[in-house]
Chimera marker file (.cmm) of the C-alpha trace (Angstrom):
<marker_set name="trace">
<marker id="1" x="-5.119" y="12.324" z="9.421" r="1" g="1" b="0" radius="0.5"/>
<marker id="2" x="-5.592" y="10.169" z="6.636" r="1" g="1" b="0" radius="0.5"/>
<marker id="3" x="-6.042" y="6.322" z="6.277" r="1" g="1" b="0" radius="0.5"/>
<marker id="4" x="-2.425" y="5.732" z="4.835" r="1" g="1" b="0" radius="0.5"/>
<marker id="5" x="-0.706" y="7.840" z="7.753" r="1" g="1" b="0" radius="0.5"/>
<marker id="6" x="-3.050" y="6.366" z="10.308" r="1" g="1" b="0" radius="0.5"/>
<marker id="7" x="-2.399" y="2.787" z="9.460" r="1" g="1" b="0" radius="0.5"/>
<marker id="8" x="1.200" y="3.283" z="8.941" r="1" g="1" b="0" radius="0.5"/>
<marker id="9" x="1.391" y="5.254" z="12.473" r="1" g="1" b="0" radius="0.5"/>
<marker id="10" x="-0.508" y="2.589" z="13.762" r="1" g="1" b="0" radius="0.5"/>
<marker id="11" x="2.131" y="-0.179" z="12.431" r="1" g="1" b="0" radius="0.5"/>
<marker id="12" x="5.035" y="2.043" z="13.800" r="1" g="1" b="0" radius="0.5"/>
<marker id="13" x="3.122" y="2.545" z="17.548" r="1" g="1" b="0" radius="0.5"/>
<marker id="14" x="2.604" y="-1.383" z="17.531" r="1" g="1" b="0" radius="0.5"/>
<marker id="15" x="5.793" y="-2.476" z="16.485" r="1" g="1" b="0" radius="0.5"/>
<marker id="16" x="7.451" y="-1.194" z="19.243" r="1" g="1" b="0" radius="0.5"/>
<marker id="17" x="5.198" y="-2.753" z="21.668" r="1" g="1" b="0" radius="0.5"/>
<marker id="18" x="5.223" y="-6.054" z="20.127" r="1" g="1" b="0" radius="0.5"/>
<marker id="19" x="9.308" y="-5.898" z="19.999" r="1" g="1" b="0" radius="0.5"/>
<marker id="20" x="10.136" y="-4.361" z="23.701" r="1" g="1" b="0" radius="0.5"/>
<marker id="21" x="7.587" y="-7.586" z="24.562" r="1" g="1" b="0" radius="0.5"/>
<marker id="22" x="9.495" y="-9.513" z="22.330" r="1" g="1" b="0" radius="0.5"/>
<marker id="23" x="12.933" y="-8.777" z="23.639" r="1" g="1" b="0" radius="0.5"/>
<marker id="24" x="12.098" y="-8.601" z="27.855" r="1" g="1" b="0" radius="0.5"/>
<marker id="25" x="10.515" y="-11.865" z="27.209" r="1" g="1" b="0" radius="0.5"/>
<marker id="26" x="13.036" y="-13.809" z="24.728" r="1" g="1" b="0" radius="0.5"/>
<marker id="27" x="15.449" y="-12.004" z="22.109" r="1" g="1" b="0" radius="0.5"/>
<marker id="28" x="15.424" y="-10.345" z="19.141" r="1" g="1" b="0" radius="0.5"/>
<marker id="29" x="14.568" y="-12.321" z="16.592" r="1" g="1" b="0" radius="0.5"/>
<marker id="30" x="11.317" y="-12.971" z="19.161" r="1" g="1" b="0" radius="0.5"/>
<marker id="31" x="10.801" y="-9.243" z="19.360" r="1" g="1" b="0" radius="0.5"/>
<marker id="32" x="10.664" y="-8.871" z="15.517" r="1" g="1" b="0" radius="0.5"/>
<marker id="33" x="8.665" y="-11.339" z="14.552" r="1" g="1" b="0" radius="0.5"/>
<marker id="34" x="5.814" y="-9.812" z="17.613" r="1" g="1" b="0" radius="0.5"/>
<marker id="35" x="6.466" y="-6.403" z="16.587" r="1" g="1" b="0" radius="0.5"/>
<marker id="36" x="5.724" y="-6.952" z="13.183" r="1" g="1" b="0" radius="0.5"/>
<marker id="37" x="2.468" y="-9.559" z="13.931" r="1" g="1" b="0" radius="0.5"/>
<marker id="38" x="1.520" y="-6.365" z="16.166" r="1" g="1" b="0" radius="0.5"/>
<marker id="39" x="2.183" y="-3.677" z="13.845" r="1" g="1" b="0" radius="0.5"/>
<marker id="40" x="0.469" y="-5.683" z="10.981" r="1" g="1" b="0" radius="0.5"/>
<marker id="41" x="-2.449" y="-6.213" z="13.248" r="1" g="1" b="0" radius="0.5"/>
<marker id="42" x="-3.007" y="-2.808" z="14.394" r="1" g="1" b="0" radius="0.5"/>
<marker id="43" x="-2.553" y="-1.311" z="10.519" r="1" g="1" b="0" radius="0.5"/>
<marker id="44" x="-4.871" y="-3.342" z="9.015" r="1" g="1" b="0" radius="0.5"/>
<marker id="45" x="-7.513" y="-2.543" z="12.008" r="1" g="1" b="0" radius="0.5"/>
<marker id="46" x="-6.596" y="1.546" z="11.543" r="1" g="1" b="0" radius="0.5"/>
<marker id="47" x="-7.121" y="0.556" z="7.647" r="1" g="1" b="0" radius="0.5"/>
<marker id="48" x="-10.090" y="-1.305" z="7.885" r="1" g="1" b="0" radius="0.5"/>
<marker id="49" x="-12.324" y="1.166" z="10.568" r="1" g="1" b="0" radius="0.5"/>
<marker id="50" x="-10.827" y="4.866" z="9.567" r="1" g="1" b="0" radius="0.5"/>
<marker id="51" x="-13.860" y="5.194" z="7.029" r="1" g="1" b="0" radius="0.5"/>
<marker id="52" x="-16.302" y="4.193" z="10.070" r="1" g="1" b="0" radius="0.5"/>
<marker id="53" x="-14.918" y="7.055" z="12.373" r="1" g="1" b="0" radius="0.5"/>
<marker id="54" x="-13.851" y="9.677" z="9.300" r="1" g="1" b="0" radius="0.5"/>
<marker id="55" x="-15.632" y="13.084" z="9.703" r="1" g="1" b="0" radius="0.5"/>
<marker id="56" x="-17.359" y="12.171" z="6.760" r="1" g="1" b="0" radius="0.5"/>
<marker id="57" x="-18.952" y="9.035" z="6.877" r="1" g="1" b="0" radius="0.5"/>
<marker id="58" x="-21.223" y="10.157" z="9.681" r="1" g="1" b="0" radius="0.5"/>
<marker id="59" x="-24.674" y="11.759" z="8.396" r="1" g="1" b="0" radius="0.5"/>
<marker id="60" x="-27.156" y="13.302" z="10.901" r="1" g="1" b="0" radius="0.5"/>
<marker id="61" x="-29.714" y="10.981" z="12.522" r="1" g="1" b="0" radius="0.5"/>
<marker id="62" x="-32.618" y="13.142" z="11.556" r="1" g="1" b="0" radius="0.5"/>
<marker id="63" x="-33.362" y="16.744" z="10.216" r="1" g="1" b="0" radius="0.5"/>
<marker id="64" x="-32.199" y="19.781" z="12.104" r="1" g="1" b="0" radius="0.5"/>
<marker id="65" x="-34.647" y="21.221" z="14.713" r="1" g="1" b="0" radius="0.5"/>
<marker id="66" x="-35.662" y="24.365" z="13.971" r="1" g="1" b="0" radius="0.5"/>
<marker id="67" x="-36.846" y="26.861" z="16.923" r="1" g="1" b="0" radius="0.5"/>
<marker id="68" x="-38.118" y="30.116" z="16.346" r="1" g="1" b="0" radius="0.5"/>
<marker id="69" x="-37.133" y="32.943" z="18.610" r="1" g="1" b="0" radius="0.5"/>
<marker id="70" x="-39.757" y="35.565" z="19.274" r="1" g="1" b="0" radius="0.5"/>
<marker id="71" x="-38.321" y="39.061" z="20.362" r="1" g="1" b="0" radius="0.5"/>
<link id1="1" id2="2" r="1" g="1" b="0" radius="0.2"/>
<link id1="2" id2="3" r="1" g="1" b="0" radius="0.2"/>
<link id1="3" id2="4" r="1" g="1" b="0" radius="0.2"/>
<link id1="4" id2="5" r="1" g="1" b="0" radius="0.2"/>
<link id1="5" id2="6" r="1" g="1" b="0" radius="0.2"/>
<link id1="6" id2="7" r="1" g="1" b="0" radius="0.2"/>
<link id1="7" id2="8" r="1" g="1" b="0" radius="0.2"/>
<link id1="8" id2="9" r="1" g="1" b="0" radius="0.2"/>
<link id1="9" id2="10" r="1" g="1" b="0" radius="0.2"/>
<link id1="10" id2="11" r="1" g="1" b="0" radius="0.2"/>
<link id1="11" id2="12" r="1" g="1" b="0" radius="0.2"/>
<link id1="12" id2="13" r="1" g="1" b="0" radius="0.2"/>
<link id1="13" id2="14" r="1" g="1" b="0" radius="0.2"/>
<link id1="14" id2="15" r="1" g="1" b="0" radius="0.2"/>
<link id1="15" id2="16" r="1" g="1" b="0" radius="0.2"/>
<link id1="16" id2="17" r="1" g="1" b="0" radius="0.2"/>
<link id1="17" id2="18" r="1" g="1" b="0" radius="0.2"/>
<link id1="18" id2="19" r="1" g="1" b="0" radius="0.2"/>
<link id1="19" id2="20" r="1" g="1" b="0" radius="0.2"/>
<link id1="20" id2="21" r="1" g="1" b="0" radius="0.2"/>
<link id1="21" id2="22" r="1" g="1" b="0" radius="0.2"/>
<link id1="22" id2="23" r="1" g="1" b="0" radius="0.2"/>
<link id1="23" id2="24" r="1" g="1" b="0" radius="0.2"/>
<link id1="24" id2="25" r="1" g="1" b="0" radius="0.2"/>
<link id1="25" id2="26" r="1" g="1" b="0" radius="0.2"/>
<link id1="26" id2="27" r="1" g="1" b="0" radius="0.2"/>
<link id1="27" id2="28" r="1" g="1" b="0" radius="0.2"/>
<link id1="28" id2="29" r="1" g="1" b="0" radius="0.2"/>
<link id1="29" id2="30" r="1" g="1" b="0" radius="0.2"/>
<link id1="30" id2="31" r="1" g="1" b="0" radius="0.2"/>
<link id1="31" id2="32" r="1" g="1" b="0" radius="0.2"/>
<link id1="32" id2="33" r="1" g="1" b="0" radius="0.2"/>
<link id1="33" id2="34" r="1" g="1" b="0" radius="0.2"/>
<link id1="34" id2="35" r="1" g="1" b="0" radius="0.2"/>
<link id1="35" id2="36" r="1" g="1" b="0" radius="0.2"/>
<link id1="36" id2="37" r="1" g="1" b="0" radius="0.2"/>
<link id1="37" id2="38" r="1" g="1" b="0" radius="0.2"/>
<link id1="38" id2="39" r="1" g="1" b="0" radius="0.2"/>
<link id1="39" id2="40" r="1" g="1" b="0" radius="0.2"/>
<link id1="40" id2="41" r="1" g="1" b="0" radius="0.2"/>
<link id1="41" id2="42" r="1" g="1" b="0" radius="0.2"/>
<link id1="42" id2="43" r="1" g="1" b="0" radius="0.2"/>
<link id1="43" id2="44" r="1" g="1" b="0" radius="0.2"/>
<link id1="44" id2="45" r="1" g="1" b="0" radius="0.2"/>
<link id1="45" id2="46" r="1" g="1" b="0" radius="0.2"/>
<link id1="46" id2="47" r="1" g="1" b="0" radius="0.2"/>
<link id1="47" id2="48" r="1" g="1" b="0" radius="0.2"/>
<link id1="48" id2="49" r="1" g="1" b="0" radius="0.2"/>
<link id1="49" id2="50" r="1" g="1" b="0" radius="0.2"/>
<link id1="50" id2="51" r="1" g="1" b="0" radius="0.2"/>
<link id1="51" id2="52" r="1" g="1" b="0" radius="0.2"/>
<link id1="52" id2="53" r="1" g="1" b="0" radius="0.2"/>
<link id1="53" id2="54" r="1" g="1" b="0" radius="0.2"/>
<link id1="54" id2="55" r="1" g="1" b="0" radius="0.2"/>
<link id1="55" id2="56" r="1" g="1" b="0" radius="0.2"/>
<link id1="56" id2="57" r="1" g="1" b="0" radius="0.2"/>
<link id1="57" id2="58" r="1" g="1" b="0" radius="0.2"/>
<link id1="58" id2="59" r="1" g="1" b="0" radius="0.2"/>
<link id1="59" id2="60" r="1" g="1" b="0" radius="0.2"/>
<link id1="60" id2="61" r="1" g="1" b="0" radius="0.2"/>
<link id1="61" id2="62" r="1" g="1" b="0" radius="0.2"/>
<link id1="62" id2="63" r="1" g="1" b="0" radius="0.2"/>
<link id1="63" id2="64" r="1" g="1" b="0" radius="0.2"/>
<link id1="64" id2="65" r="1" g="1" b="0" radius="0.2"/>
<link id1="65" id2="66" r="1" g="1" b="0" radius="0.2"/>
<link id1="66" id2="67" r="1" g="1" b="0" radius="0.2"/>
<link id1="67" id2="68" r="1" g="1" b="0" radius="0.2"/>
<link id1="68" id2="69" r="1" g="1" b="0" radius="0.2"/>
<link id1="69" id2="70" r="1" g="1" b="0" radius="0.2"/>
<link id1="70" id2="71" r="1" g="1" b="0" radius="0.2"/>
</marker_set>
């Protein structure tokens, strides 16, 4: 998955759990405004750490080990 669709998947997830909060707790304008502090939150989080977990931003430690096999 790539940053954009992360982030905005991220946004979408949040949102709803900031607005069902929201709503059980006060009404709808309250559920809005928490879904969308959530969903902000939780894209800019996805945005700002999907290079640190991306397949390719991690590098090997140290050189292979190489064993050799006699037969």
């Amino acid at each position: 998955m790539d940053r954009t669709r992360s982030a905005v998947l991220n946004f979408a997830i949040n949102f709803l759990v900031g607005y069902a909060v929201g709503r059980v707790l006060r009404d709808r304008d309250t559920g809005v405004r928490a879904g969308v502090a959530l969903g902000t939150l939780g894209a800019v989080a996805s945005w700002r750490l999907a290079e640190r977990f991306g397949s390719d931003a991690v590098e090997p430690a140290a050189d292979p080990i190489e064993i050799e096999i006699e037969e």
